[in-house]
C-alpha positions in Angstrom: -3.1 17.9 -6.8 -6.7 17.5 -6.5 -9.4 15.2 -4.7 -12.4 14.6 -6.2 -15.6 13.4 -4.1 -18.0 10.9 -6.4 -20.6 8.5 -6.5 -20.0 7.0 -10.3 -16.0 7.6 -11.1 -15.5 7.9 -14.8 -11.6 6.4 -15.0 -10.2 5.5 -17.9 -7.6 2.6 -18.6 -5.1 4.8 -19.3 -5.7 6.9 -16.1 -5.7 4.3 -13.9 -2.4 3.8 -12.8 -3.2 2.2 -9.3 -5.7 -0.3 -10.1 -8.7 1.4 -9.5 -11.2 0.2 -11.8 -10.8 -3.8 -10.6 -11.7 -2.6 -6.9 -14.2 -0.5 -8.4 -16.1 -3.5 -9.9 -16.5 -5.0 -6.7 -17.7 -1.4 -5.0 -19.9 -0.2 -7.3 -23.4 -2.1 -6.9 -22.9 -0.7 -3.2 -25.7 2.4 -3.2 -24.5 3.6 -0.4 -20.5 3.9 -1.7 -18.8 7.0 -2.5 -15.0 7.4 -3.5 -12.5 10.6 -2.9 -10.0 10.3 -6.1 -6.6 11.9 -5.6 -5.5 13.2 -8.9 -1.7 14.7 -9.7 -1.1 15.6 -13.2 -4.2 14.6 -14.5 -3.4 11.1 -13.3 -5.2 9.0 -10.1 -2.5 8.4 -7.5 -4.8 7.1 -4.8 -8.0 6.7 -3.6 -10.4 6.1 -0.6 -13.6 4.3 -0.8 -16.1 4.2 1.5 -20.1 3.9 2.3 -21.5 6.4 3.9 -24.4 4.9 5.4 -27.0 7.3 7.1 -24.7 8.9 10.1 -22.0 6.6 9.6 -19.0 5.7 7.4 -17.5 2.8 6.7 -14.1 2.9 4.9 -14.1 0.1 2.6 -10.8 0.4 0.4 -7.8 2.7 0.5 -4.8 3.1 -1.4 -2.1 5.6 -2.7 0.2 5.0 -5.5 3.4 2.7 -3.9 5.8 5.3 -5.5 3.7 8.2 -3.9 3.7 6.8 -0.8 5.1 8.8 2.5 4.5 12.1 0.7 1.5 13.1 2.9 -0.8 12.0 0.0 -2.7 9.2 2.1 -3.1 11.5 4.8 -4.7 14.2 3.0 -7.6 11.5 1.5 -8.1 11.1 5.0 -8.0 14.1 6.3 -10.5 15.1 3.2 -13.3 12.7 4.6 -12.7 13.9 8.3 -13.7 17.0 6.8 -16.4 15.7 5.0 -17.6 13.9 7.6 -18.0 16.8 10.1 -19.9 18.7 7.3 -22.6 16.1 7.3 -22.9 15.2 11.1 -21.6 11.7 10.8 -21.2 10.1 14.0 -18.3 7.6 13.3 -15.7 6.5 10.7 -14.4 2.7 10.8 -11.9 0.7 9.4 -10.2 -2.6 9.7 -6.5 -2.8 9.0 -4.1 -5.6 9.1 -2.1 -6.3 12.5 1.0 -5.8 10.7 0.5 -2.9 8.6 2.7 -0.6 10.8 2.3 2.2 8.9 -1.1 2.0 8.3 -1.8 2.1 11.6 0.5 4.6 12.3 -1.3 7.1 9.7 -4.9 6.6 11.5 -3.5 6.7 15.1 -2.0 9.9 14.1 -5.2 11.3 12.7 -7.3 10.5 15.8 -8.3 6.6 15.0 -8.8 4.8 18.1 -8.1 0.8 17.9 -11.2 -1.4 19.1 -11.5 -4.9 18.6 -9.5 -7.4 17.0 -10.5 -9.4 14.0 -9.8 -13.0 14.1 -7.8 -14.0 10.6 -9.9 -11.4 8.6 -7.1 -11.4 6.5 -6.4 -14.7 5.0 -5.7 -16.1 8.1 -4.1 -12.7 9.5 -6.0 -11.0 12.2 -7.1 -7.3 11.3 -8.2 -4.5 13.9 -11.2 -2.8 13.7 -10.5 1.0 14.5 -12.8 3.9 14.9 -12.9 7.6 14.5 -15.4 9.9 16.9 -17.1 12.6 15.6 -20.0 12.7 18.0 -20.4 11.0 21.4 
């Protein structure tokens, strides 16, 4: 297992086994968006992307593969940018999750994310929460 810190991903169809490369479309004009690729068996099980934008990182999208899932893989992705982020000085991470994605929320209260607003039907209609990780007060 392996991530891989990038600013231009080169996945191929046949690597892409989570759907990568339609999120990626979106993402990519973004100059300030960099992605962590979790690779098992020279194939792409998850990945987090996010902009980092000057002393600050916003977590934009976030996904392991469903049959990977509760293996610890989502939590080292995570765990990899907390890193990363101490390296650099960044101040804060954030993130808005669904209300009802239990173990989402879960994972980033158990890594140190700290609930801080609520997000009126962000979601289609579904409120999110807006959480944040400290790194520097």
């Amino acid at each position: 297992m392996q991530i891989i810190r990038t600013k231009n991903p080169q996945i191929s169809v046949e690597k892409d086994q989570i759907g990568f490369l339609s999120i990626w479309k979106k993402e990519k004009e973004n100059p300030f968006v960099e992605v962590l690729l979790l690779e098992e068996n020279k194939k792409m099980i998850g990945y987090l992307i996010y902009a980092h934008i000057y002393d600050r990182i916003e977590i934009e999208q976030f996904q392991v593969l469903k049959e990977k899932r509760g293996k610890g893989y989502g939590k080292q992705l995570l765990r990899k940018l907390l890193f990363l982020a101490k390296e650099e000085n960044i101040q804060n991470i954030t993130l808005e999750v669904k209300k009802d994605n239990l173990i989402a929320l879960s994972l980033y209260k158990s890594l140190g994310f700290q609930e801080k607003a609520i997000r009126k039907k962000y979601y289609q209609g579904q409120d999110g929460i807006l959480m944040e990780y400290r790194l520097i007060d």
